[in-house]
SEROKE-371648 format. One record per residue (C-alpha): x, y, z; residue in three letters; residue number from 1. Coordinates in steps of 0.5 Angstrom, whole numbers, padded with zeros to 4 digits. Example, Ala and Ser with C-alpha at 12.3 -4.5 7.8 and 13.67 -1.06 7.14 Angstrom:
SEROKE-371648
TORMI  east north    up   r   k
TORMI  0025 -0009  0016 ala   1
TORMI  0027 -0002  0014 ser   2
***
This chain:
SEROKE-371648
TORMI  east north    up   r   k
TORMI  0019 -0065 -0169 unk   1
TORMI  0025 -0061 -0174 unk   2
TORMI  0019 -0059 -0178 unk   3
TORMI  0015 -0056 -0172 unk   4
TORMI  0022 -0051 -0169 unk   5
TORMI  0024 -0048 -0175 unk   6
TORMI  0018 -0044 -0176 unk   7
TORMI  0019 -0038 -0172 unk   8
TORMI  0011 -0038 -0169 unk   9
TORMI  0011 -0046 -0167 unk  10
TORMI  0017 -0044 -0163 unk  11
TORMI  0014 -0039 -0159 unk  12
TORMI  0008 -0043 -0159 unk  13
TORMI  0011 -0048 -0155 unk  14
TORMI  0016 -0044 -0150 unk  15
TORMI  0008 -0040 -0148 unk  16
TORMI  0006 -0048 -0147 unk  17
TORMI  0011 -0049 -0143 unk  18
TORMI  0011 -0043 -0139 unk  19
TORMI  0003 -0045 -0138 unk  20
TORMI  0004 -0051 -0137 unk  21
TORMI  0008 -0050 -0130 unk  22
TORMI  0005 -0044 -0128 unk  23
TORMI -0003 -0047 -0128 unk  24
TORMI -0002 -0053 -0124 unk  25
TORMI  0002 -0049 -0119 unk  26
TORMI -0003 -0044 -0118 unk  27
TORMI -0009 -0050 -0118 unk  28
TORMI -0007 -0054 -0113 unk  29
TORMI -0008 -0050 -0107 unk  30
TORMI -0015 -0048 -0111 unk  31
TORMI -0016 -0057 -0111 unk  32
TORMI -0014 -0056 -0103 unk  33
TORMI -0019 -0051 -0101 unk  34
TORMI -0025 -0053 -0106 unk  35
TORMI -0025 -0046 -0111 unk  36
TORMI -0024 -0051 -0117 unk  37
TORMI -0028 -0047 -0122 unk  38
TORMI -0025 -0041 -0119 unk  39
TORMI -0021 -0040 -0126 unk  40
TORMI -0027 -0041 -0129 unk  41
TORMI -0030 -0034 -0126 unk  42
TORMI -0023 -0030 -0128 unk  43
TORMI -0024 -0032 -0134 unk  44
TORMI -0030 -0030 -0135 unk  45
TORMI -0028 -0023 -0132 unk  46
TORMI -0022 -0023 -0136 unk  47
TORMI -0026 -0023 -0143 unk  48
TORMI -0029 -0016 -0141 unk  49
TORMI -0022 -0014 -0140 unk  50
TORMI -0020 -0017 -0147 unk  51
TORMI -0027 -0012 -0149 unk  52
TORMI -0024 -0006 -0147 unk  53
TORMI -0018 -0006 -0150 unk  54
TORMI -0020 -0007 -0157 unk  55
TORMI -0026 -0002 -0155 unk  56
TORMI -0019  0003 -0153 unk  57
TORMI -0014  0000 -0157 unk  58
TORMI -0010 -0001 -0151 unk  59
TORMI -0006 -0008 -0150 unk  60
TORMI -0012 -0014 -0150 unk  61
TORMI -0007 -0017 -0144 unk  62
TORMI -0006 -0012 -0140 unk  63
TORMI -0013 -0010 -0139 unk  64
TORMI -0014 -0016 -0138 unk  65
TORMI -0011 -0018 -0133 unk  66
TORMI -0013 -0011 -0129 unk  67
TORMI -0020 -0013 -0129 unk  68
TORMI -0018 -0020 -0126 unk  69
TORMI -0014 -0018 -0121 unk  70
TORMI -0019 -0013 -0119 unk  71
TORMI -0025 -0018 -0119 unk  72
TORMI -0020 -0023 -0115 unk  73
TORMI -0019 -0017 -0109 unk  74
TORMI -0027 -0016 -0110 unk  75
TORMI -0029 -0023 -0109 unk  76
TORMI -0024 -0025 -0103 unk  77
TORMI -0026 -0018 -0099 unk  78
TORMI -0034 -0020 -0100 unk  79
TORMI -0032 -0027 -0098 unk  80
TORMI -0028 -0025 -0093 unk  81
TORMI -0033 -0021 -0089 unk  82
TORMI -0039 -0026 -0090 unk  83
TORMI -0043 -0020 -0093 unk  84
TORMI -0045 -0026 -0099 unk  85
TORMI -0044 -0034 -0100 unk  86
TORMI -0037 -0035 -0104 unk  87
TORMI -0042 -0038 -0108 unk  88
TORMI -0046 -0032 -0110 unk  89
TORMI -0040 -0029 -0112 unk  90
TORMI -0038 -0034 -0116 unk  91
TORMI -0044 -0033 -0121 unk  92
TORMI -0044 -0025 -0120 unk  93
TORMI -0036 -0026 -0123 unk  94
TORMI -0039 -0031 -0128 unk  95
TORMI -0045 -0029 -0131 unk  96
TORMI -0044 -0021 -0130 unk  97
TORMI -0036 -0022 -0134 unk  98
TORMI -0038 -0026 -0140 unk  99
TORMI -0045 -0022 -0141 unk 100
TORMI -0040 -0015 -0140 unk 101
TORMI -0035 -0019 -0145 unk 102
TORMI -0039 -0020 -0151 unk 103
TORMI -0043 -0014 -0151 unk 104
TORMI -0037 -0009 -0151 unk 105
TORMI -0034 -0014 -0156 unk 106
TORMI -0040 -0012 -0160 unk 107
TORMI -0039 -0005 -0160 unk 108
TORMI -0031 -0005 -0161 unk 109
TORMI -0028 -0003 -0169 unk 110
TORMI -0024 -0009 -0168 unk 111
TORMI -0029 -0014 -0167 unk 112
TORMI -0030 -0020 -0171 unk 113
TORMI -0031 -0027 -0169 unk 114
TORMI -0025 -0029 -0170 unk 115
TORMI -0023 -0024 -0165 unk 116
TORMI -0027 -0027 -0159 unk 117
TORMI -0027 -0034 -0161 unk 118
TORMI -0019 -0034 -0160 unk 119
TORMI -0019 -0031 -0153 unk 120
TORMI -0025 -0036 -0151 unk 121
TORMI -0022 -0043 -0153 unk 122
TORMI -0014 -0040 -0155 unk 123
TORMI -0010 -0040 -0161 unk 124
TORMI -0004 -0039 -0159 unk 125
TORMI -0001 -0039 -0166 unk 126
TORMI -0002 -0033 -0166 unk 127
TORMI  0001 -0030 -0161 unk 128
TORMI  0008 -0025 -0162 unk 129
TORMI  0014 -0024 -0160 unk 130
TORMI  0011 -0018 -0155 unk 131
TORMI  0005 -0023 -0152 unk 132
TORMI  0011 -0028 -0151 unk 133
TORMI  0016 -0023 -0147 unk 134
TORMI  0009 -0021 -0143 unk 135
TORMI  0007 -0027 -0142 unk 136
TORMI  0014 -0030 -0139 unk 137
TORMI  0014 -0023 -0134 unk 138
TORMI  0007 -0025 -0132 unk 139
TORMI  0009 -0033 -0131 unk 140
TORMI  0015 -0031 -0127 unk 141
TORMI  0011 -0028 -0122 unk 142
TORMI  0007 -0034 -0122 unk 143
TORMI  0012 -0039 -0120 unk 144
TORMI  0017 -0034 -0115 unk 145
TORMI  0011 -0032 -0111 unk 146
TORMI  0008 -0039 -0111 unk 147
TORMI  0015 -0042 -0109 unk 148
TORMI  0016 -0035 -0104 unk 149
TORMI  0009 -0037 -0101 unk 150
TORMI  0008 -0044 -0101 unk 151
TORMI  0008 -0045 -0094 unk 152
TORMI  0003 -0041 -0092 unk 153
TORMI -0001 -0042 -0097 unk 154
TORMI -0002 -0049 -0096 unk 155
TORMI -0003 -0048 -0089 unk 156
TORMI -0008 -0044 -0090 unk 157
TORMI -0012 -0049 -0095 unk 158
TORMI -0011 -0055 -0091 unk 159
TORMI -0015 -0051 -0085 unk 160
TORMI -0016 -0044 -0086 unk 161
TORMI -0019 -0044 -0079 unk 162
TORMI -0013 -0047 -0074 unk 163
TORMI -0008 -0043 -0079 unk 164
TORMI -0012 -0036 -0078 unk 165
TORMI -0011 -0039 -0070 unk 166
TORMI -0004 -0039 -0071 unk 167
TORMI -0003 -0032 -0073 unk 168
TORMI -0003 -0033 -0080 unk 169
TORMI -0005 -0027 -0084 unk 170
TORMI -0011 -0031 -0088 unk 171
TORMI -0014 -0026 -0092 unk 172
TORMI -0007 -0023 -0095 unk 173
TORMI -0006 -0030 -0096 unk 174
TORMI -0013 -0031 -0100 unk 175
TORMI -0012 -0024 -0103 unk 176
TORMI -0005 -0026 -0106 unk 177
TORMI -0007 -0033 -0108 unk 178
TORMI -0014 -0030 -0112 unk 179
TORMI -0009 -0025 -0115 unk 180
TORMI -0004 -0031 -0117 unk 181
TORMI -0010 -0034 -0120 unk 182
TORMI -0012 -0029 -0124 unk 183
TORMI -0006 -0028 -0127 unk 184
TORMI -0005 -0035 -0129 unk 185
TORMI -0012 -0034 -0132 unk 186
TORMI -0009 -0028 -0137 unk 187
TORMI -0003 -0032 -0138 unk 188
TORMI -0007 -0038 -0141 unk 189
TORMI -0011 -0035 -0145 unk 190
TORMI -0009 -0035 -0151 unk 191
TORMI -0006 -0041 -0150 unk 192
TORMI -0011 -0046 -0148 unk 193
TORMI -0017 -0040 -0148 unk 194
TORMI -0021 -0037 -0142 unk 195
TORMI -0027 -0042 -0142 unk 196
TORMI -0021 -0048 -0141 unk 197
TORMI -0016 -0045 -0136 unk 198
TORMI -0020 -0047 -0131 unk 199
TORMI -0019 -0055 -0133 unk 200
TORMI -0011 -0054 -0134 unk 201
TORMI -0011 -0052 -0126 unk 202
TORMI -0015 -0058 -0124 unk 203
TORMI -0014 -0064 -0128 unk 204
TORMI -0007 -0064 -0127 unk 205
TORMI -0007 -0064 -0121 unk 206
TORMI -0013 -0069 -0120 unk 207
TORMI -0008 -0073 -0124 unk 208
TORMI -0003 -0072 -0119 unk 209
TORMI -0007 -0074 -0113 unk 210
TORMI -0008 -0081 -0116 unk 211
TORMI  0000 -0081 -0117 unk 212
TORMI  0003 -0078 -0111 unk 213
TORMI  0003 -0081 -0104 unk 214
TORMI  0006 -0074 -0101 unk 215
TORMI  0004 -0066 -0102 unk 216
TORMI  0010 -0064 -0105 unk 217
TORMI  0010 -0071 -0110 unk 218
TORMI  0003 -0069 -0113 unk 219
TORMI  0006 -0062 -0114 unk 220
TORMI  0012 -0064 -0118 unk 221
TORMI  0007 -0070 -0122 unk 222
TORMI  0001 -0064 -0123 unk 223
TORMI  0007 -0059 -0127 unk 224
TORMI  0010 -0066 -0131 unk 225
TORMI  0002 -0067 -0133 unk 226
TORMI  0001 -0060 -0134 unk 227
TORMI  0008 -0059 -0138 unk 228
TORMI  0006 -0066 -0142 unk 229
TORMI -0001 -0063 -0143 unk 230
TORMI  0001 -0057 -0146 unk 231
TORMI  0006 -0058 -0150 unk 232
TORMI  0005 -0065 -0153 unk 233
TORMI -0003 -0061 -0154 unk 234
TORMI  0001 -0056 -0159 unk 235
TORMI  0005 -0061 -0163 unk 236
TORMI -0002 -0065 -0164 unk 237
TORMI -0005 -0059 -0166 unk 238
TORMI -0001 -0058 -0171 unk 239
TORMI -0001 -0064 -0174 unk 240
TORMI -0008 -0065 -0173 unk 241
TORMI -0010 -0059 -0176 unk 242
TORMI -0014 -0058 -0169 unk 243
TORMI -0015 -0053 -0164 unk 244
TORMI -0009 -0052 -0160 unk 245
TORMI -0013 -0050 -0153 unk 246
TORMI -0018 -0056 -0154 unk 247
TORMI -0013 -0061 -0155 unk 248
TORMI -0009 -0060 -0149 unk 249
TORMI -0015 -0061 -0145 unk 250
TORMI -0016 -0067 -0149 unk 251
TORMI -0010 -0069 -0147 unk 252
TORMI -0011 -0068 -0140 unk 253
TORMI -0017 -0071 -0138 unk 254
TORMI -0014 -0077 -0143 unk 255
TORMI -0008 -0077 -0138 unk 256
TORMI -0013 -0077 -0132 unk 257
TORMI -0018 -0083 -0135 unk 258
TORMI -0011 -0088 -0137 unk 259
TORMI -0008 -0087 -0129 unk 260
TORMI -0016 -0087 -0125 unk 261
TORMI -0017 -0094 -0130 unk 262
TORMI -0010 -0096 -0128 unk 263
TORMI -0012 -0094 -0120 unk 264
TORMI -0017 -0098 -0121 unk 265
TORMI -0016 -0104 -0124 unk 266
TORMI -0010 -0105 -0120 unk 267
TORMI -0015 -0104 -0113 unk 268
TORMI -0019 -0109 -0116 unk 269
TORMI -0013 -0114 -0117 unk 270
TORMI -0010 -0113 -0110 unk 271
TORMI -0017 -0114 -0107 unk 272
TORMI -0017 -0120 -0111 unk 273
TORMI -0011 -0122 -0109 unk 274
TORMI -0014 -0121 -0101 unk 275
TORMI -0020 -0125 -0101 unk 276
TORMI -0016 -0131 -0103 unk 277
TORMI -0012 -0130 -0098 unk 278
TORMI -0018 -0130 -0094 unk 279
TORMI -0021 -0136 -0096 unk 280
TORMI -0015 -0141 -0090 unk 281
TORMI -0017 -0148 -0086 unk 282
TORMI -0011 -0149 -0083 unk 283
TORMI -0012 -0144 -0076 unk 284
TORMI -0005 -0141 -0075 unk 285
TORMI -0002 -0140 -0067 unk 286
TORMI  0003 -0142 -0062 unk 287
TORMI  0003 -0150 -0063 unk 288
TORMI  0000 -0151 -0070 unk 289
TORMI  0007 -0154 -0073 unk 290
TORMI  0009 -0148 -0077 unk 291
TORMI  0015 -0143 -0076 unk 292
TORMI  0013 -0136 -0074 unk 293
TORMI  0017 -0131 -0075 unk 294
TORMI  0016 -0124 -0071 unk 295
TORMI  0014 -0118 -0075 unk 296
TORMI  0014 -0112 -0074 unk 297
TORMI  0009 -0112 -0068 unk 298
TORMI  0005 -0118 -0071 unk 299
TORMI  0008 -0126 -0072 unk 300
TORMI  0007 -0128 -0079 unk 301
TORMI  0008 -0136 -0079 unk 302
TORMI  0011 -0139 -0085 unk 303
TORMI  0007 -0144 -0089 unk 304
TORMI  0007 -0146 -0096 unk 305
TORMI  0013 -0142 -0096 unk 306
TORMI  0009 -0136 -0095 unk 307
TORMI  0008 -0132 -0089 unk 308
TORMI  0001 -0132 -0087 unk 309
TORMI -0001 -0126 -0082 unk 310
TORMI -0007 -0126 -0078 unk 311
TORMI -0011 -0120 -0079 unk 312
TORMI -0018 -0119 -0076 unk 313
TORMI -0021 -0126 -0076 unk 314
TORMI -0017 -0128 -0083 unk 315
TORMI -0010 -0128 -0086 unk 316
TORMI -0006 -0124 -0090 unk 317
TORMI -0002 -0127 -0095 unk 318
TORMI  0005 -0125 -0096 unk 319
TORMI  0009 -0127 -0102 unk 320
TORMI  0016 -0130 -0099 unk 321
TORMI  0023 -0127 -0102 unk 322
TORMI  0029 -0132 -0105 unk 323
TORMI  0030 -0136 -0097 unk 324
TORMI  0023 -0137 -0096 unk 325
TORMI  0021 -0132 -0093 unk 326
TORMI  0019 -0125 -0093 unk 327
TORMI  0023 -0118 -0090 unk 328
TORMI  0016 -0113 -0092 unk 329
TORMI  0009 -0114 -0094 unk 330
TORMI  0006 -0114 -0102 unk 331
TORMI  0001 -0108 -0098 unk 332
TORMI -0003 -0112 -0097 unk 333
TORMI -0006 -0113 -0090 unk 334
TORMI -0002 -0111 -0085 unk 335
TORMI  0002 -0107 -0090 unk 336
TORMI -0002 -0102 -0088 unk 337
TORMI  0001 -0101 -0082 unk 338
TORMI  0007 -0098 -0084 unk 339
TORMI  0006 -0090 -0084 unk 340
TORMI  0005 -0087 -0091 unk 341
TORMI  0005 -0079 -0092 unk 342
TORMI -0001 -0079 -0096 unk 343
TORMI -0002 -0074 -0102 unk 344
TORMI -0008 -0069 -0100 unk 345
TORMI -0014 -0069 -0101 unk 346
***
C-alpha cells in the first residue's frame, strides 16, 4: 500500500475513487426508488458527445460534458413531464442519438484517437491530473450538499410522486434537480469507472445495500460503504493486476452483490429449514395439556422440552429457550414476525 501513496497519480487516483464512490450511490438510490436505473446509462451516452465536442473545440472535455448532460437532463424530465412521449422513448432517443453523436464527431476531432474514446467510455483514471481532480471535487461536493439539502423531498417524491404532488410538492423541480444531480454524478465518474459503466456504480451499491439495511437510511449508509469499498479497492486491484480500473470496480461490485444475495439465500433456507422442523409436533399444546404456559406478547408460548413452543396457524413455531429455559424474544422465526420492522424500500 506504501508503494501504491508515494506515487503522485495513484494518490489522485484513489481521492477521485473516493470521491465517486460516495457520490454515485447517493444519487442511485433515488433512481433505484422511482425505477430510472439506467437513466445514467442514458447520461452517459449524451455525455460522450459532449467529451466530442471538446476535443473537436479544444474546450475542457469535462465541461462540455457535463454542459450536454445537464441539458439532456432538463430535456428529458420537461418531455417526461408533459406526457408529450413515454419516458421510455426518450430514454432511447438519449441513448442512441448521444453515443451515435459521440463517435462521429470523435472521428472528425484533431485529437482523436482510440485511446481517447476508449478512456472516456470504460475510464482510465490514472490518467486523470491535478486540474480533472480539483473539478471533479467541486462537482461532487454539489452532489452530496444537494442530495443531503433535498433528501426529504426527493424521497418522497420516489416513493409516490402522486401523493407527494397531492401534497403540494414541487414535483417537476424536483425531478429536473435529481436529472441534473444524475448528470453530474455521470461526468464526475467518467474518467473514473468510464460512461458506459457509471451507471452500474449507482445501481449495484445500492441492490447490495437493500439486501443489508432493514430501513431507508440504513441502505444509504451501506449503499455508499459498498460504492467506497468498490472503488477504491477497484483502484488498488487495477494496479496490481494490471487491469482496467473501471472494469474492476464493477467487478468488485457486482462480487460484493453475488456473496451477500448468496448469504441471503442461504440463510432463508436455513430459517425455512429451522420452521418445517418445528412444524412437524404430535403433542397438541392448550390450556390443560400438563405444560407451563408462559404469555408473550399477544400470544402464549408453552413450555416443552425446554423450548417454547407457539401456536401459530395450525402448527408450532419453536423458540430457542435462554440460559433458565425460557425465552425473553423469538429467533424471528413465526411470530417473530409480529414485531414491527421498519423495511428498507424497495
Amino acid at each position: 500500500m506504501s508503494e501504491i501513496l508515494a506515487l503522485d497519480f495513484m494518490r489522485q487516483a484513489l481521492v477521485a475513487a473516493l470521491l465517486v464512490g460516495i457520490a454515485a450511490p447517493l444519487v442511485g438510490v433515488f433512481l433505484v426508488q422511482r425505477r430510472l436505473s439506467l437513466i445514467g446509462d442514458g447520461m452517459g451516452h449524451v455525455a460522450l458527445a459532449g467529451v466530442a465536442v471538446g476535443l473537436l473545440t479544444g474546450q475542457a472535455p469535462v465541461l462540455t460534458a457535463l454542459l450536454f448532460a445537464v441539458a439532456a437532463a432538463i430535456a428529458i424530465e420537461v418531455i417526461r413531464g408533459r406526457g408529450r412521449t413515454s419516458g421510455d422513448i426518450a430514454l432511447a432517443v438519449m441513448f442512441y442519438g448521444g453515443i451515435a453523436a459521440g463517435v462521429v464527431i470523435i472521428a472528425k476531432s484533431p485529437s482523436s484517437s482510440p485511446a481517447n474514446l476508449t478512456a472516456y467510455l470504460f475510464g482510465a483514471i490514472t490518467t486523470a491530473d491535478q486540474n480533472d481532480l480539483w473539478v471533479f471535487a467541486g462537482l461532487a461536493a454539489v452532489v452530496l450538499f444537494t442530495t443531503w439539502l433535498l433528501r426529504p423531498w426527493l424521497f418522497a417524491v420516489a416513493n409516490d410522486e402522486e401523493y407527494a404532488r397531492a401534497s403540494g410538492l414541487p414535483v417537476t423541480a424536483l425531478n429536473i434537480a435529481l436529472a441534473i444531480l444524475t448528470a453530474v454524478t455521470v461526468v464526475v465518474s467518467m474518467r473514473v469507472v468510464g460512461l458506459l459503466l457509471i451507471s452500474a456504480l449507482m445501481i449495484i451499491p445500492n441492490a447490495t445495500a437493500q439486501l443489508l439495511g432493514r430501513s431507508f437510511r440504513a441502505s444509504v449508509r451501506w449503499a455508499v460503504l459498498v460504492g467506497v469499498l468498490s472503488s477504491v479497492g477497484g483502484v488498488i486491484a487495477s494496479y496490481y493486476a494490471e487491469t482496467p480500473s473501471g472494469g474492476t470496480i464493477v467487478l468488485l461490485a457486482i462480487g460484493a452483490f453475488v456473496v451477500v444475495a448468496t448469504v441471503n439465500a442461504l440463510g432463508a433456507r436455513a430459517r425455512a429449514a429451522r420452521h418445517r422442523l418445528a412444524e412437524r409436533h404430535d403433542h397438541e399444546h392448550g390450556p390443560g395439556c400438563g405444560h407451563a404456559a408462559v404469555a408473550h406478547d399477544d400470544h402464549v408460548d408453552y413450555v416443552h422440552d425446554g423450548h417454547r413452543h407457539a401456536p401459530h396457524e395450525g402448527h408450532y413455531d419453536e423458540h430457542a429457550p435462554d440460559a433458565h429455559g425460557h425465552h425473553d424474544g423469538h429467533d424471528g422465526q413465526g411470530h417473530g414476525d409480529l414485531a414491527p420492522k421498519e423495511t428498507a424500500p424497495r
